[in-house]
Structures are given as structure tokens and as C-alpha cells.
N, C-alpha and C positions, 0 to 999 in steps of 0.2 A: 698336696693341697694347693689351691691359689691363695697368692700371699698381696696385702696390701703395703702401701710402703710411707715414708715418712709424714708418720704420726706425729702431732703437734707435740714439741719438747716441751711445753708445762707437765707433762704426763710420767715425766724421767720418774719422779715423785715415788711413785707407782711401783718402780721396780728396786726400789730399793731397801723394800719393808724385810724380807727374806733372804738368806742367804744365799747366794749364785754360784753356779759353776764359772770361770774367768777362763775363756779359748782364747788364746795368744797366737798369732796368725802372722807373715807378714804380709800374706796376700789373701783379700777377700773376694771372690767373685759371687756380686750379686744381680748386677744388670751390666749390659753391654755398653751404657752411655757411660759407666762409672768406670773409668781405668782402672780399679786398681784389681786386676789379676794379669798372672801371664800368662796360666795354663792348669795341669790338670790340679795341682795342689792347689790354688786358690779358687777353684772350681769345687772342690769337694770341699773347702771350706765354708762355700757358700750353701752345700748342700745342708753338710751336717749343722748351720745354723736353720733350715728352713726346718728342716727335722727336729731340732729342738722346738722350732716354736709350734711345731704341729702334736707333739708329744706332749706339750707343759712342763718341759724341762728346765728348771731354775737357771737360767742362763746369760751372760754375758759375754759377748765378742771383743776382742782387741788389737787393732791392725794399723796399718801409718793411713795417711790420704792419699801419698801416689799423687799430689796435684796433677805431674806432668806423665805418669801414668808410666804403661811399657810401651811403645809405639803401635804406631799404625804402619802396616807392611802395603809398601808396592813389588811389586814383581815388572822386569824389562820384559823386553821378548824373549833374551837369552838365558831367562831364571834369574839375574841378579837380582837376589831381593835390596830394596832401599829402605831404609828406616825413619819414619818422617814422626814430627813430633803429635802425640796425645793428651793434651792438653785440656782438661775438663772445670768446671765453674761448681766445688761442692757446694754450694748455697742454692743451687738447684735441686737440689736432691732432698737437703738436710738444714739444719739447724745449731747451732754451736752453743756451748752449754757457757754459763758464766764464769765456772771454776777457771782457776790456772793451776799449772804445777810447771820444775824445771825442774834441769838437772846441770850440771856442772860438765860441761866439756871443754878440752883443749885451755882449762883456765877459766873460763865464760861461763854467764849465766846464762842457759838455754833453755825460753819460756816457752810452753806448748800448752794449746787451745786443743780442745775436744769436740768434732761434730760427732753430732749421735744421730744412727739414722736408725731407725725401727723396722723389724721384719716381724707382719703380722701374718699369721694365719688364720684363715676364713672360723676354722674351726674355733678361736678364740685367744688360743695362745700367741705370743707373741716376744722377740727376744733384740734387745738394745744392741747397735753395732758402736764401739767407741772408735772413729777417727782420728790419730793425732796427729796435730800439724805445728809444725814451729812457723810456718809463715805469718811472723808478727813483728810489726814495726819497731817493736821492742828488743829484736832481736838484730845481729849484725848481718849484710845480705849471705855474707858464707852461711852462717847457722838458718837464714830461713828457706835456702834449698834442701833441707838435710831430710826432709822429706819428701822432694818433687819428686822423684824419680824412679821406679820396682826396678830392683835388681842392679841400678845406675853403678857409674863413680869407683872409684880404687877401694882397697881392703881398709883405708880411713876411712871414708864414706860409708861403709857397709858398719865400721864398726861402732861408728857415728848412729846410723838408722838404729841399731840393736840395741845401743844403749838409750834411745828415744823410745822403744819399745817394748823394754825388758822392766829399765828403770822407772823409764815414765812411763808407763803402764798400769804399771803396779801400783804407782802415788797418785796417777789420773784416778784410778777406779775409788780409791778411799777419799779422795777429796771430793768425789761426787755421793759421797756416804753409802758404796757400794760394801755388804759385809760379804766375804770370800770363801767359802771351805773349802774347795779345791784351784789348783791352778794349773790348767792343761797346754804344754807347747803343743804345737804342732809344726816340729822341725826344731832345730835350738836356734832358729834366728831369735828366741827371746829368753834364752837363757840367761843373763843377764838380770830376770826377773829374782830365779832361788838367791842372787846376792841380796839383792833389797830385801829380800824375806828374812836373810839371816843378820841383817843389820837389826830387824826387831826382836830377833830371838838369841842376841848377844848376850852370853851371862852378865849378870854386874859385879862377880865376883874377876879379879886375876889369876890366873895360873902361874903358877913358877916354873912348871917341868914345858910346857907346849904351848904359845900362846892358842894353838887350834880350840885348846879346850872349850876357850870362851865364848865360840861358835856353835850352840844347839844345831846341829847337820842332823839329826832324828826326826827332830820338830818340824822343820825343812820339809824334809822330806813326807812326812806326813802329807802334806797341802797339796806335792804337785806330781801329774801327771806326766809323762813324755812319751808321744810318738814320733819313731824314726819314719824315714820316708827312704832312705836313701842306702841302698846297699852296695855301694865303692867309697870307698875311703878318701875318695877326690873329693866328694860330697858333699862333706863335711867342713863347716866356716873353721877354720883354723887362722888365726890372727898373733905375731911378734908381742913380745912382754916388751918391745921397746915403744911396740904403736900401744898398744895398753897405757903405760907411762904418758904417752904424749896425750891419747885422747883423755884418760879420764882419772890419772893422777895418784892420788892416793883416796879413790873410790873407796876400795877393799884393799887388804894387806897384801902384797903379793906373794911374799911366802906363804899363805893361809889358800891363797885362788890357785898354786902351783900343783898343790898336793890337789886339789878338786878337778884341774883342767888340764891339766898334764904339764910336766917339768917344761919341756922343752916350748910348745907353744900353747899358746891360751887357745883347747879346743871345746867348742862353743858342745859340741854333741859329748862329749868327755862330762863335762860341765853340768849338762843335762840329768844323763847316766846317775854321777853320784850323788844329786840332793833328791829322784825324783824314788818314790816309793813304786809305784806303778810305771814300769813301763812296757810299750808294745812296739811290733811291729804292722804292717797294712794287709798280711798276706800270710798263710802258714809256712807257705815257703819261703818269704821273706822275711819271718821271726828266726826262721833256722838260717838263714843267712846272718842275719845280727848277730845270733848269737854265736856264732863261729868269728864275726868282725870284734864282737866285745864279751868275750872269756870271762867269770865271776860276774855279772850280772844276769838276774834273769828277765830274757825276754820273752813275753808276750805273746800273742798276736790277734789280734782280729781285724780281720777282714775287709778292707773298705765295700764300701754299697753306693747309690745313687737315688736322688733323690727322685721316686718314682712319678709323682704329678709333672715336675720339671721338665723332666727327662723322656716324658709321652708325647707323639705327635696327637693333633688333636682327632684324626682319623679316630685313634686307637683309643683315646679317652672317651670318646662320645661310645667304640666298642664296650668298654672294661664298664662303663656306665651302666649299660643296658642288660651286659649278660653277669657281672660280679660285682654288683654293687658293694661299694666301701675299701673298695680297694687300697685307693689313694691313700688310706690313713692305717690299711692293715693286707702290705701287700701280699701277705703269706695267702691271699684268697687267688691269686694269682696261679694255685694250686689245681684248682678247678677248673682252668682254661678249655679243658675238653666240651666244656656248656657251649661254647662257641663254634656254630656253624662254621664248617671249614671255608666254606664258598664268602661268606661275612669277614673271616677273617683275611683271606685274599684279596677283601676287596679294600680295605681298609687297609694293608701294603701297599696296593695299587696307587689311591689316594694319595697316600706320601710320597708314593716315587714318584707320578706325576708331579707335584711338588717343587719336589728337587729338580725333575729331568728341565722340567718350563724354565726354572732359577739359571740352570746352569746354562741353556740355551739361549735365555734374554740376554743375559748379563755376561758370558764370552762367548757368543754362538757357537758352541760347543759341538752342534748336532747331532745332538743324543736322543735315541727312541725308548720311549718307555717300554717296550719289550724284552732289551735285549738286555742279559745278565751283568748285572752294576756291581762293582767293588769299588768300597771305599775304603780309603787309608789316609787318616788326620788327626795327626798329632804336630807333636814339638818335631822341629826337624834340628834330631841330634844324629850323632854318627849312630849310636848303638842301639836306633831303633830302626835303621835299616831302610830306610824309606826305598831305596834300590834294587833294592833285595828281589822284587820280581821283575827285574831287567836282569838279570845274571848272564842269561845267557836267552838274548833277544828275539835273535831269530827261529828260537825255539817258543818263546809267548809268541813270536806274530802267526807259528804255524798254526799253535793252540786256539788262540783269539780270534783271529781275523773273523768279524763278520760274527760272533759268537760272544766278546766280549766288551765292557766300555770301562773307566776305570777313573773315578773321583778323587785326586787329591788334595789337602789342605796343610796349613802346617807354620809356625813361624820360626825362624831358626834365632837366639838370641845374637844379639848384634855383634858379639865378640868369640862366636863359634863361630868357626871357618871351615871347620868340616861339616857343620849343619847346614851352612849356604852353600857351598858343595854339591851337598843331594839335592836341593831342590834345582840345581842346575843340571845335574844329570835327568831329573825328571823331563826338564824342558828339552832336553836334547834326545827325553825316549818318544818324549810326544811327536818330536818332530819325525823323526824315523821312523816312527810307526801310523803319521796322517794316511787316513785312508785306508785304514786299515783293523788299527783298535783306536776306537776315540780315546782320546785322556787331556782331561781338564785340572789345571790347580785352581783351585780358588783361592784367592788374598785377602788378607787378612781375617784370618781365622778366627773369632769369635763364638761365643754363648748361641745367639744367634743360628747361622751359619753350621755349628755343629749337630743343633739340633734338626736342621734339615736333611743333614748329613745321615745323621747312626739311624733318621730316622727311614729314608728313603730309598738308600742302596737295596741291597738284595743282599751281600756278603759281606764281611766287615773284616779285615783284614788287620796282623795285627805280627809285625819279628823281630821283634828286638832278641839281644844276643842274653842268652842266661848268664847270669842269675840279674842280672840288669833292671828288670822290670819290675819294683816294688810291690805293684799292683795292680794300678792299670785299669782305669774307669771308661774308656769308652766303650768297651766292650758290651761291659754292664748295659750302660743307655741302650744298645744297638737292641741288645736280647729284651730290654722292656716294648721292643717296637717288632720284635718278631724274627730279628734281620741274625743270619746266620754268622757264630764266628767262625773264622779262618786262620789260627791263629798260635805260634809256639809255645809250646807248655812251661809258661813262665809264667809267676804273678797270682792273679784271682783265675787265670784259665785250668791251670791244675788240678783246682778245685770244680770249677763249673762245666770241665768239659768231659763229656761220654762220646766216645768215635763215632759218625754218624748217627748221631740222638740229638746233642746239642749243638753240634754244629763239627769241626774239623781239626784234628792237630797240625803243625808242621813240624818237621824234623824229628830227631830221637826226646826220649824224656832229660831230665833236669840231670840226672847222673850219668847217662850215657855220654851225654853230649860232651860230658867234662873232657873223656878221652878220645875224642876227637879234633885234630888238628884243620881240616878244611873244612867247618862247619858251615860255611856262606855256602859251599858246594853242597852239601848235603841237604840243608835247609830248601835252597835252589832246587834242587829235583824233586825233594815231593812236594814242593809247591807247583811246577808241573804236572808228577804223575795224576797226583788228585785235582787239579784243576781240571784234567783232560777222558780221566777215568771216571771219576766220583762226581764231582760237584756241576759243571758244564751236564753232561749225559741227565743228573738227575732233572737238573732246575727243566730244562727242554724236554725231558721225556718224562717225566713220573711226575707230576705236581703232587700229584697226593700223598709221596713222602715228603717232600717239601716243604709240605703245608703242615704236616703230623710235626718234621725239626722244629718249621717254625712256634708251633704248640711246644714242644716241648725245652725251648730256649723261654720261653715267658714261664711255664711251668716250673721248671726245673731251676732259673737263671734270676729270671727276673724278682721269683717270692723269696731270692734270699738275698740276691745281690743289693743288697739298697738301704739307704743309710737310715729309715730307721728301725732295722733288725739291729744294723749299727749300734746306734744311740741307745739302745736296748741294750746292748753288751758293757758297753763304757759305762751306763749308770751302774749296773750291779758290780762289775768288775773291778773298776777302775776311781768311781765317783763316790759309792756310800763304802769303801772298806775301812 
């Protein structure tokens, strides 16, 4: 649905008569002027609140402000990407609530102000975002950076943010007379919240044999929800009981947080784990990863999705309008897609990729033709989504390509990955080897925006990371609500959405074979060829009319389920009323 945006704070009032769900975030992506996301998790944050407010989901969000954001990317000539500062002005956007709350760190009293910005939908519903900020005079300059910056600063810093998030979160939302029944992380950057929950659910009785006892962990758990994201164990916030001590003191006991987060280091997703009653994973393959990472818990899963008005070029919306009215609000009608003239719905990809092809030709004269078969690949640029992966073996793409193929990439690497700015320099060195040959443009600074041009315009959507790596993995999703075929390793939500040559393409062997494979870059590599040269190239050129039938059946098949509010649909019965 189209959503309007900060609603006059007298209104807060309003949302506070009933009970709320509380989504604890540490990145939100709602708009492109507003820093605070990095990528696809604060991206699907943004969705599943759009979704609640389209649903009338008793809802409230909770995330830092990011004053100074994740940066803005340059790229040189030679692909060095530079990372310059994102610097945004929240009083543009939003409105600051009266309340205060703090919390005690490194000794200090650390006060934190709350902007609220409101995410309304047309259809009526509408759901509160709490900003917190410590940037207040009142505080010393160290404590009012402690939220400028996503993802900034050392594991004090990080552990700093968490405890502004977790703690003050949780005290933000009842001093604004917010009443709670659930409390859902997403990720354990806000783990830190089940402590403040169990300060109030402290017996007032003593124990002799355990002090544990006199911590209700049942009752706890009751309230909160936890989804992982991350299936390597690197992943995962893991923070010293000696930085513990330093940042936040005699907070919680620490023989009582030991037994909950593990002996050795304070693990923020450990943490999670043991107070949350419900937890899941993003993916069915990625619940069966968890659950092999963390033994004696039971994990979950469902599925992430995208939120479908969002994520629609408008070509395709003014389509979905015409021939399946109600879509946007029940995309399971997206079933129906065969109502749609094939020739309409060709024309309406067309649209888009002209779009794109104008964008990318204005803005790096690229010299790209709206004819000739487009892949895109834009994401995070980390090692183990491969961004390389189809230069393997190049003069083998320039025989396939040349004159046949053009190729769109995007991508930010975080500023302290070196293997991330790596690939996008190897990109810059495939472009140059291959000028004249196969176009390939990056675009910088990868945005909201920008992406949506992107899933929405190519023709194939490209996607390799190495298994089990891939959580889940949402631009896929976006690509198939615009028709655009994926191409892409059976990791993640593809496992699930993808039929060979129906929905779109696999690469490589499936999730178990691959295990017993030692050169899988090699393996991945050729039938990213074979099929580029056999399959996908031959059809797009020669058969439009299966083309056209994929791209039916990626909206069909892809799109009526992929998308967050079949989502939000799951978490309410599953996860919210048990």
C-alpha cells in the first residue's frame, strides 16, 4: 500500500490505548534521506513495519537514530570504494517526544530523547517508529555519539549502542505509556532488553541454594520473541565480561547473565535463545541451519517476504491495478497473474528497463540498449556472496556475452571488510577487460531507491553466495514481484521458490551435495556458463513466449507468497498470540 509519513506527535496519544507488539531493530530502513539502514536487514525492517500498518497490527518499532548514518559510497576509477560521511537532520522527518529515560553506562548517567516518526497506510492503519538518541546537552560529548553512527566504533561502542537499545528501549517505551505483550528482536543487537524484563520479574523472595532462583526466566520468556538472521557463528555479537564490567557495571549479576550468555563470553544471540519462548529462523533452510548451530532449542522458521506495493515498479502496479485488483493488500491474488495479457505484461518489463537502461546511461554513460539481455547483481559486497563469481573464468563470459549480454552491478562493502572492497575492485578491473565487449556498469551508492530500479528493470536477477551463507535473501523476492527472472544458488528463500526453468534458474549442485564438494567456485562457475549459453541467452532471444510464461510464473508462483504480509500473517498466529 502507499504509506504517508510523519504524523503530527500530539497523536502518539492514540497509540497507546492497547496493547502493542514492541520490534526491536537496530536498523530501520524507511526512506532513502533517512540513514538509518545499511542493507538488507534494515530493509526488511522497514518492510515488515509497512506491513503491519497495512494489516492493523498492534505495533510498535524500536531502533537508534543513526544521526551520522552508514556512509555514502564513492567509487575511483580503479573500484576503490571511499566512504564519506551521511549525515542527516532528524527534525526533518520527525518530532521528539517529551519523555526522557537513561541508563547508567561506564559509571554515567546516559539520557536518551525519543523521535517518533509514524508509518501510515492509505488503507488506515498506521504504526509508531521510536528513535533513540542520546545527543543531548545533558549528556558528556563521548555518551552523545553513542548513537551517530550504524554499525560505527569498537565492541565498546557496539556494546554501548545495545545497551541504549535493549535497556533504553524498553524503559523508552513505558515512559511513553506504551503497554507490551510481546517483545520481538530482530537479531540480538537488543538482547539486552530480556535483562530489563527480568529486573521486573525479580522474586522478592531470597534463595539459599541459587541466587538464579530469584529471576522468573519463564515469565521472560513468555513476552519475547527472537529471530536469527545469521547462520555462521562469526555473526554473532559476542562481547568480554571484562568490557561488560567496564560498560555497564553491576547492571545484572554476572554469575546469573553467565549461565544465560554463556560462561566464557557475553553472547548477545546465546542471550536471546534462552529468555525468548518463540524463536525462528528467515528461511526453512536456514531454521535447519540454526538448528544444528544451537542444539536443545527449538528453531522456527518462517520465511521472510517483501513488502509488495514497495517493491512494485510503477509500470507493474498501474498492470496489477487493472487486471488483479487488491493486490497490494492481498498479494496471494497474484495467483491469478495468467488474466494478464502476455503482450501487456512485456510491455510493462519493457517500461522498467527503459528506466533503468536511461538512469544508467545518464548518470555513467554506460551505453547500454534496451534490447539486449540485462543481469543484475546488488547486494552487500562481502566475500561469501561472490560478487566475482561470474568472471571465473572470463574469456569464457566474453565468448558467451559479447554483443549478447550487458550486466548491472551495485553494492556497498562495509568500511572495515577488505575482502568486500576487493570484489568490487575486481568488478572494475572485469569491466575494463571486457569494454567493448560486454557492457558492465556499478552503480554507487546503493540505496532504497536505486534498488528498486534495479530488481525492477534487469531481465535476470542474479544471486551466489556460498551455502549455507544465505539466510535468506530478499532481493530476489522484489525482482520476481516485477516479473524479472532469478538466476540464482539454491540457498536461502530460493530453495523454496525455485522450479528449473518455471521460475526462473538454479546454479550449481543443491544445499547437500555441495557440502562434498571441495572446488565449488569451479563448479558454481560452469553452470553459470552452461546455462547462460544453452538455457537462458537462446531462450530470452529466441522463444519470448516462454519468457513471458517464467516471467508469469515468478509473480505467480514467487511473488503471492514471498512477501511480508503472508509474513506478518505467520508471526501474528505463531509467534504473537501463543
Amino acid at each position: 500500500m502507499g504509506f504517508c509519513y510523519n504524523k503530527p506527535m500530539p497523536l502518539l496519544k492514540d497509540y497507546i490505548r492497547e496493547p502493542k507488539i514492541a520490534y526491536f531493530s537496530m536498523e530501520i530502513g524507511l526512506r532513502d534521506d533517512m540513514y538509518t539502514y545499511s542493507g538488507g536487514l534494515g530493509v526488511l525492517a522497514g518492510d515488515i513495519v509497512r506491513s503491519a500498518a497495512d494489516l492493523n497490527i498492534p505495533f510498535v518499532a524500536v531502533t537508534l537514530i543513526s544521526r551520522k548514518g552508514y556512509f555514502n559510497q564513492e567509487i575511483d576509477e580503479d573500484g576503490h570504494q571511499i566512504e564519506l560521511p551521511a549525515i542527516w537532520e532528524p527534525s526533518r522527518h520527525m518530532n521528539t517526544a517529551p519523555e526522557r529515560v537513561s541508563v547508567r553506562i561506564e559509571g554515567r548517567t546516559v539520557h536518551i530523547q525519543a523521535w517518533v516518526y509514524f508509518v501510515e497506510s492509505l488503507r488506515g492503519g498506521s504504526v509508531p517508529v521510536i528513535f533513540l538518541d542520546t545527543d543531548l546537552p545533558e549528556n558528556s560529548e563521548e555518551d552523545r555519539q553513542i548513537t551517530d553512527y550504524l554499525y560505527g566504533g569498537d565492541d565498546a561502542y557496539r556494546m554501548k549502542q545495545e545497551a541504549v537499545l535493549g535497556i533504553g528501549g524498553v524503559r523508552m517505551l513505558r515512559r511513553l505509556g506504551f503497554k507490551i505483550k510481546k517483545y520481538h528482536m530482530n537479531e540480538g543487537h537488543a538482547a539486552f532488553l530480556t535483562l530489563e524484563l527480568l529486573h521486573d520479574y525479580k522474586r522478592d523472595i531470597e534463595s539459599v541454594w541459587d541466587e538464579s532462583y530469584i529471576w522468573d526466566v519463564e515469565s521472560v520468556k513468555e513476552l519475547c520473541v527472537f529471530t536469527t538472521h545469521t547462520p555462521v557463528e562469526a555473526g554473532h555479537d559476542k562481547f568480554s565480561y571484562e568490557l561488560y564490567d567496564r560498560i555497564l557495571g553491576d547492571y545484572f549479576p554476572k554469575n546469573v547473565l553467565k549461565r544465560l550468555a554463556g560462561e566464557e563470553n557475553l553472547n548477545m544471540t546465546l542471550l536471546a535463545l534462552n529468555l525468548s519462548k518463540y524463536i525462528n529462523g528467515v528461511a526453512k533452510r536456514h531454521g535447519e541451519v540454526s538448528q544444528d548451530m544451537f542444539p536443545g532449542y527449538q528453531i522456527n522458521a518462517i520465511t521472510n517476504g517483501v513488502h509488495s506495493y514497495t517493491w512494485t515498479a510503477e509500470s507493474f502496479r498501474r498492470l496489477y491495478d487493472k487486471y488483479l485488483p487488491g493486490w497490494a493488500n492481498e498479494p496471494e491474488i497474484f495467483v491469478r497473474v495468467g488474466v494478464i495479457p502476455d503482450e501487456e505484461l512485456w510491455d510493462a518489463h519493457m517500461e522498467a528497463k527503459r528506466r533503468l537502461i536511461d538512469y544508467v546511461n545518464t548518470v555513467y554513460n554506460a551505453g547500454m540498449d534496451y534490447h539486449t539481455l540485462t543481469i543484475g547483481f546488488a547486494r552487500r559486497a562481502t566475500a561469501y556472496k561472490r560478487a566475482d563469481l561470474l568472471f571465473y573464468d572470463i574469456e569464457r563470459l566474453e565468448r558467451i556475452g559479447t554483443g549478447r549480454l550487458q550486466i548491472i552491478y551495485a553494492g556497498k562493502a562495509h568500511p572495515k571488510d577488505i575482502e568486500g572492497k576487493h570484489l568490487i575492485e575486481k568488478i572494475y578491473s572485469a569491466m575494463k577487460r571486457l569494454r567493448g565487449k560486454i557492457n558492465i556498469v556499478f552503480l554507487k551508492n546503493y540505496s532504497m531507491e536505486i534498488a528498486l530500479r534495479v530488481i525492477s528493470g534487469v531481465d535476470v536477477w542474479l544471486n551466489t553466495p556460498l551455502r549455507p551463507l544465505e539466510a535468506s535473501g530478499t532481493s530476489g523476492m522484489k525482482a520476481a514481484h516485477n516479473g524479472v527472472l532469478n538466476f540464482s544458488v539454491l540457498d536461502g528463500w530460493w530453495i523454496e521458490g525455485h522450479i528449473e526453468g518455471y521460475t526462473g534458474w538454479s546454479i550449481g549442485p543443491g544445499p547437500e551435495e555441495a557440502k562434498h564438494i571441495d572446488d565449488i567456485n569451479r563448479v558454481d562457475a560452469e553452470d553459470i556458463y552452461h546455462k547462460l549459453e544453452n538455457l537462458i541467452i537462446p531462450t530470452y532471444y529466441n522463444d519470448r513466449k516462454t519468457w513471458i510464461r517464467m516471467m508469469q510464473n515468478a509473480i505467480g508462483k514467487n511473488a503471492y507468497y514471498f512477501n511480508t504480509h503472508r509474513m506478518m500473517r505467520r508471526y501474528v498466529t505463531e509467534a504473537y498470540i501463543r
